[in-house]
N, C-alpha and C positions, 0 to 999 in steps of 0.2 A: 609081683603077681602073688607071691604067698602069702606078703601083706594085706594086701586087698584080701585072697578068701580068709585072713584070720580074722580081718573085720567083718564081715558078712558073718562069718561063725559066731562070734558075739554077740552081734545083733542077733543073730537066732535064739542065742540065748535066754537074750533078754525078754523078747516076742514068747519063747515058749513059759517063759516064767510067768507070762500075762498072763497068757493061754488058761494057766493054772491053778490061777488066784481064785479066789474064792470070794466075790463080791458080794459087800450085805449092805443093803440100804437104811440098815438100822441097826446104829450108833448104839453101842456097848458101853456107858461109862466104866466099866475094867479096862477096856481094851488096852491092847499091851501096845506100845510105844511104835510110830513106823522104825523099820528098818532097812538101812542102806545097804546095797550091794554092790561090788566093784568084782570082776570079773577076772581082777586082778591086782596081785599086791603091789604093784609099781609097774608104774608106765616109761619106758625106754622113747627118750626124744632124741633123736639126733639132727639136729639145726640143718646139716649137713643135704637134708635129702626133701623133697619134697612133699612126700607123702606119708608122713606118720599117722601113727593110728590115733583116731578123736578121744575123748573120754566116753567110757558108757557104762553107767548103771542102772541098777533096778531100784526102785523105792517102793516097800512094800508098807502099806498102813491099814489097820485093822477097823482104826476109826474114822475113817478118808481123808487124806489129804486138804491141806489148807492152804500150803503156801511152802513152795521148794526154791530157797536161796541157793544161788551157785557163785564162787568165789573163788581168787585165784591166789594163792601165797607166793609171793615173789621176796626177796633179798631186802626190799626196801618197805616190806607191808604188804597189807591186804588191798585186793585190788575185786570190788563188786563186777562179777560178769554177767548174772541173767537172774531173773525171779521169774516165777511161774506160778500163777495164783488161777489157772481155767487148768482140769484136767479131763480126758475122754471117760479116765477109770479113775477114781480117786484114791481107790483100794489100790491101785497098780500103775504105776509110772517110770515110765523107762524111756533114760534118753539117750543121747549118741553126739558130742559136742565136737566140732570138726576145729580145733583152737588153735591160733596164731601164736606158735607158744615162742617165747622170749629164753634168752640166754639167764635170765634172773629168777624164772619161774622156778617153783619149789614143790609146789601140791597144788590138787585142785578139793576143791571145801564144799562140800552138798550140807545144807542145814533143812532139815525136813520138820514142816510143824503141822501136825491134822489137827481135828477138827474140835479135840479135847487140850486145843494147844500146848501137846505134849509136843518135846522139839528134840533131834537127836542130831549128829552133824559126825559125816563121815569121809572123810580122808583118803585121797589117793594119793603116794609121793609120786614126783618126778625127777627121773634122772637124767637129766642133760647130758647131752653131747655138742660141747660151744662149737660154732664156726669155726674150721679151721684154714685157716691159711695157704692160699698157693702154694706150690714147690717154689721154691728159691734156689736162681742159680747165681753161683759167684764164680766169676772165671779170673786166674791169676797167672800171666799179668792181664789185665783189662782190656788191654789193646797190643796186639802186633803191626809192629813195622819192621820190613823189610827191607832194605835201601841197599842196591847193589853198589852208590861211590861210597860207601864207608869203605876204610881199609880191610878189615874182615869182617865182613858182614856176617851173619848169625840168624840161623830161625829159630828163635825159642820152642821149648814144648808146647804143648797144650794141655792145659789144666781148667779144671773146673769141680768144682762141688753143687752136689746139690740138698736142700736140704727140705722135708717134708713133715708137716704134723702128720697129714692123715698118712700119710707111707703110701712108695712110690708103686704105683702099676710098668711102666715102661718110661724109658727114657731112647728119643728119636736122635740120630744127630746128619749136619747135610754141611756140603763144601758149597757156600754161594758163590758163584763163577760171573764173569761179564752174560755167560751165556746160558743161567739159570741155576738151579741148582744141583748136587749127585749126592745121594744116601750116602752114608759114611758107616752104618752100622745102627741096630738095634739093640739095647739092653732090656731084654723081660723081666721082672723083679718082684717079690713076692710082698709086699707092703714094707719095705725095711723103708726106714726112715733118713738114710742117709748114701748117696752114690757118687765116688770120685770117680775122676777121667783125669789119665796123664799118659799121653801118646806124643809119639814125636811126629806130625804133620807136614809135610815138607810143601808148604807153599809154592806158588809159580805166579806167574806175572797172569795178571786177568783174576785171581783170585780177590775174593771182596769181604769175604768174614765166613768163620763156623758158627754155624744156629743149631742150637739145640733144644729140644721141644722134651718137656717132661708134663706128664702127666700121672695123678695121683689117681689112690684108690676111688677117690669120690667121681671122677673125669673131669675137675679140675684141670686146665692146662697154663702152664707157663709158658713161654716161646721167647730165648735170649739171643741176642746173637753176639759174639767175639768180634768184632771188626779187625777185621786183614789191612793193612797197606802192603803193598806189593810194588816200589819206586825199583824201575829198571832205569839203567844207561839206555840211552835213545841211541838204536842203529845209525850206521852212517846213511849220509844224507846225499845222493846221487844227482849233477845235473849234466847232460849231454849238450853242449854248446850248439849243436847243428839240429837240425830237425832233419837233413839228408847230407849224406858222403855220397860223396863222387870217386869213384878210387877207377885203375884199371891194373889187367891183371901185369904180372912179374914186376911190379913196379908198390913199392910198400909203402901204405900210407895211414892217415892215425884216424883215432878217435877225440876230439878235442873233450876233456872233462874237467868238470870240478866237484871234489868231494869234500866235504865236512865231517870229522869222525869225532863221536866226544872221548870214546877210550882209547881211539889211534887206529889207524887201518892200518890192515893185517899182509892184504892179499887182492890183487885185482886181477879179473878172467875175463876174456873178452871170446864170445863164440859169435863164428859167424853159421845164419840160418839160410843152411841151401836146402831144396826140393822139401822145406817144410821141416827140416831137425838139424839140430845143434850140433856144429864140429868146432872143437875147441881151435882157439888160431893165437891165443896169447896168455901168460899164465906170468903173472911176478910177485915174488913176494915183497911186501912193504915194510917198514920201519918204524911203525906206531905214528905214521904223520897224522897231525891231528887238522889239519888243511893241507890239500893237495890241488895244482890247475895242471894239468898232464895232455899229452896227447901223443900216446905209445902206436908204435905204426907197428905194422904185420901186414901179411899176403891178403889180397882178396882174390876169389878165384869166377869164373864167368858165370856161376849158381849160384853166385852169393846176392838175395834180397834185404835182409836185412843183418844186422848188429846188433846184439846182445852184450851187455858190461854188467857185469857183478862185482861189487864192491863188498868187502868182507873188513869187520874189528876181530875177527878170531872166534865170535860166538857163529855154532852153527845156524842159529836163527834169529842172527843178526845182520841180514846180508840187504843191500841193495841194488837196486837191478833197474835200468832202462833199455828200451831200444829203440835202433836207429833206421831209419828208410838205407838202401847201400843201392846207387848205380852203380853198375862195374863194366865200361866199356859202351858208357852212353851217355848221348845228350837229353834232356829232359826239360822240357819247358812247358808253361801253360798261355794260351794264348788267348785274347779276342781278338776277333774277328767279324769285321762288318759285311752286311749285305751289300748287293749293288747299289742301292741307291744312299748307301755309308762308305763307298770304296776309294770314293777319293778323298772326301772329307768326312772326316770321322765325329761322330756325333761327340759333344760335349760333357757327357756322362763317361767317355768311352774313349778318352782322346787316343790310345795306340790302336784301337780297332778300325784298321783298315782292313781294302777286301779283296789282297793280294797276299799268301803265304809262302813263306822263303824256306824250304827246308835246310836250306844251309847256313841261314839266321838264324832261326826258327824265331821268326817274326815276320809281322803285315808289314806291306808297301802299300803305296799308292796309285793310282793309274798314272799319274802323271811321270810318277818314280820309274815305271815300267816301259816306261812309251821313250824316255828320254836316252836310252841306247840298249843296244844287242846283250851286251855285257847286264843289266839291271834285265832284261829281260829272261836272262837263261835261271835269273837268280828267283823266279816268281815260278810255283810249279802247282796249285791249286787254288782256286775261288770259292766265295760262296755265295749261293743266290737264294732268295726268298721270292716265290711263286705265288700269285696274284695274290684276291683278299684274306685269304686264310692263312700266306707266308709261309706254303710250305718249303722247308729246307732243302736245299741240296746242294752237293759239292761236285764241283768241275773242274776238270782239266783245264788246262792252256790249250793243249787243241782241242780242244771242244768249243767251237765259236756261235752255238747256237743263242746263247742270249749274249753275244759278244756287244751288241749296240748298246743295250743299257749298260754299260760299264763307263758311260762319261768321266773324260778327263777336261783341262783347262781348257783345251782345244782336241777335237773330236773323240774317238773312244778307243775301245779295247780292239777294235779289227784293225789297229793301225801297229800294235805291236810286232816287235820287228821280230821276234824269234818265238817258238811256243813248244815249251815242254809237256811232253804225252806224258804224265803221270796216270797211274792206274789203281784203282782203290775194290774194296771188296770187305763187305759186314763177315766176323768172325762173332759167331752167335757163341761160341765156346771156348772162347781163348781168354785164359786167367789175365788178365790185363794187370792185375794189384802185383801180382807178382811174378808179371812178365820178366825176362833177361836175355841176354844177348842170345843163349844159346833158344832159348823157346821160342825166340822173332826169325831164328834162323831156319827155325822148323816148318816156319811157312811156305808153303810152295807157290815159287815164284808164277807157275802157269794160274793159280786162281785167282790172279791179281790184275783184273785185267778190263774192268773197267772207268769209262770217262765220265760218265755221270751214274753219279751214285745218287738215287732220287726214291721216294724220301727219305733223310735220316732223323733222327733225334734223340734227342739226350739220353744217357746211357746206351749208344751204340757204340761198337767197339769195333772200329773200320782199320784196314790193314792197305798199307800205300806201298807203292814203287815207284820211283824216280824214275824220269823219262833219262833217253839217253845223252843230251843237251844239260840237264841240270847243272848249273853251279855248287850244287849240293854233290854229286858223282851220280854214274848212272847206274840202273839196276842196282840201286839199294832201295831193302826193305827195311818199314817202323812200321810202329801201331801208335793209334791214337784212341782217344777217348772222347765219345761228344759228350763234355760236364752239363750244359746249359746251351736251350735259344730261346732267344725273347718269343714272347707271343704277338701276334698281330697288334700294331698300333701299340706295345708299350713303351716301347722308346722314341715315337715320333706319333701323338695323334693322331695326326692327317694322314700318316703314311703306311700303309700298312706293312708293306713290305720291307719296312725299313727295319733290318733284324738286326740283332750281334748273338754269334755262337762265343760260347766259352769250348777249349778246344785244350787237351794234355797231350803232346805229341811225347812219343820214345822211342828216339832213332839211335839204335847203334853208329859208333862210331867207325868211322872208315878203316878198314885191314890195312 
């Protein structure tokens, strides 16, 4: 900005000197010689910036001007920039040259010749200021590596220089992470030419390089970065053989694992997860096995859903951890299950979905299965039926004989069944099913359990049963079950609509 009004100033100057001239239309042969004026003994260039002041002076000539050469002196010779042979005042000429000036320039050359081709030539030097050069940064060593298998591994310091013509304004520096970057510190500096860094930075894993951004007095920037390697030992490697344990309780049983460690496991913890938080149930320390296939048994207790295993090499954030589904004191099974008109023969897509359920299997029969004695019959304790063209669902008892006729076998139907279990069912709108257990199935009161046809259900309903007292299964025992899936009208049989298969996750406790 002060640039700019020093040049305005100048130009006023030169304007006011017009202002002041003293114009004669008639030619003196005395007259004295023009004269050049520069407003200044040397002009300051610095390359560096983009707006330096132009050339400006005054030419004053007593006998009018005729013809004003303008020239540039550079390192290699003379170099012709403008001629001007039309003027407004001829007595008074004043210019203002906005020039592209070069690293080689030297002067600028005005040769002034009026009208009595008297010639005079006047001189402005120039003082350069060449281009200067970026900041330069040198980091020593160039690159950090980090590798936790060497024997003693080592994190070098951090060094770097930097080096600047025009002299330094600040110098930024930042830790590049996997997950962006973090300021490390500012240095303000007052144009010195030269700024070391030597700190001890202690690297971590995820680390990527230190960048450091220097900028010069001109706002030239540099921006470097040190690249980081950061090579860790890979934690151990966890797999649980089971995708569910069966355990029950005073009776100890294992977790089947296999672990892979590259520096040796340390330590393995196994918590079992009751009522939603971690009770530790096994703790051993290990031997540096660099392969381990295990399967360490401990208590399971009647809250116990699921199994937690933590696998440790001895770094605290080296650990690995799976977990496991835990019955404890249950059978669990998923089933299909065919409609009546899939009950005896089960569709081909679906070969075990028949439309007789065994809770003492926990599997479908057939009607034929059922009808063939007393004993096969005590063993069958709910149906399922799909209701006209829209196939609505529902589940029935054994005595519930009301659509007992469509239940065709080889020879007649299901009213010919010789024994029928009253099982009793009832929708539990609010019962954790995921992490049902013997003791929360036990919570259910056996008085709400108490209906024969449960009409309609569907998938994700979470229905609560009791055994008649006939069952093969024992009587008055309560499970819950889970409706996964039923087909929709006519998917599994075009023609037929009603022709359904439920998918069905039963969990019955086991017998006291």
């Amino acid at each position: 900005m002060i640039r700019k009004l020093y040049t305005l100033l100048l130009i006023g100057l030169c304007l006011n000197l017009v202002a002041c001239s003293d114009d004669n239309d008639n030619i003196d042969p005395n007259a004295a010689a023009p004269v050049v004026k520069f407003p200044m003994e040397q002009l300051d260039i610095d390359l560096n910036l983009v707006d330096n002041l132009p050339v400006v002076a005054v030419i004053k000539s007593q006998a009018g001007l005729q013809q004003v050469d303008m020239k540039i002196q550079t390192a290699e010779g003379i170099i012709d920039y403008k001629t001007v042979t039309e003027f407004f005042n001829p007595n008074s000429y004043s210019l203002s040259e906005q020039i592209e000036y070069g690293s080689n320039y030297q002067s600028f050359i005005i040769e002034a010749i009026d009208k009595l081709n008297n010639q005079v030539v006047g001189t402005l030097p120039f003082a350069i200021t060449d281009v200067k050069e970026r900041p330069v940064i040198t980091f020593n060593p160039e690159e950090i590596v980090y590798d936790e298998m060497d024997e003693n591994p080592v994190i070098p310091r951090t060094t770097f220089q930097i080096n600047s013509e025009a002299g330094l304004k600040q110098v930024e520096m930042f830790l590049v992470t996997i997950n962006g970057q973090e300021n490390k510190g500012t240095a303000i500096l007052n144009g010195e030419h030269e700024y070391s860094f030597d700190d001890m930075i202690n690297y971590k894993e995820g680390d990527k390089g230190f960048k450091v951004k220097a900028e010069d007095a001109y706002g030239n920037v540099t921006i470097s970065t040190l690249p980081v390697t950061y090579r860790t030992v890979p934690g151990p490697v966890l797999t649980l053989n089971d995708q569910v344990v069966f355990a029950e309780t005073g009776v100890k049983s294992g977790v089947s694992m296999h672990v892979e460690s590259v520096k040796g496991l340390q330590e393995i913890v196994i918590y079992r997860i009751e009522n939603g938080k971690e009770v530790e149930a096994y703790r051993e320390k290990m031997h540096g096995e660099k392969i381990l296939d295990y399967a360490p048994k401990f208590d399971f207790t009647a809250a116990t859903t699921q199994v937690k295993v933590v696998v440790s090499d001895g770094r605290q954030d080296k650990t690995a951890e799976s977990l496991v589904k835990a019955y404890v004191n249950m059978d669990v099974a998923t089933l299909y299950v065919g409609s009546q008109q899939l009950a005896n023969t089960a569709h081909e897509k679906y070969p075990d979905a028949f439309g007789l359920v065994s809770l003492k299997d926990l599997k479908t029969y057939s009607i034929d299965y059922a009808l063939s004695s007393p004993e096969n019959a005590k063993n069958v304790d709910f149906k399922l039926y799909c209701f006209g063209g829209q196939a609505v669902p529902r589940l029935y008892s054994m005595d519930d004989t009301e659509k007992d006729g469509e239940y065709k076998a080889s020879s007649g139907n299901l009213k010919n069944i010789q024994a029928r279990n009253m099982t009793r069912f009832t929708t539990l709108p609010n019962f954790d099913y995921e992490n049902a257990t013997t003791e929360s199935i036990s919570k259910i009161s056996s008085d709400l359990i108490k209906i024969s046809k449960l009409t309609p259900i569907k998938a994700g309903d979470i229905v609560a049963f009791r055994t008649g007292g006939s069952s093969a299964a024992g009587g008055d025992r309560i499970g819950v079950m889970k409706i996964v899936d039923i087909t929709g009208p006519k998917e599994v049989n075009p023609g037929i609509a009603n022709a359904c298969v439920m998918t069905v996750e039963i969990k019955f406790p086991k017998k006291k």
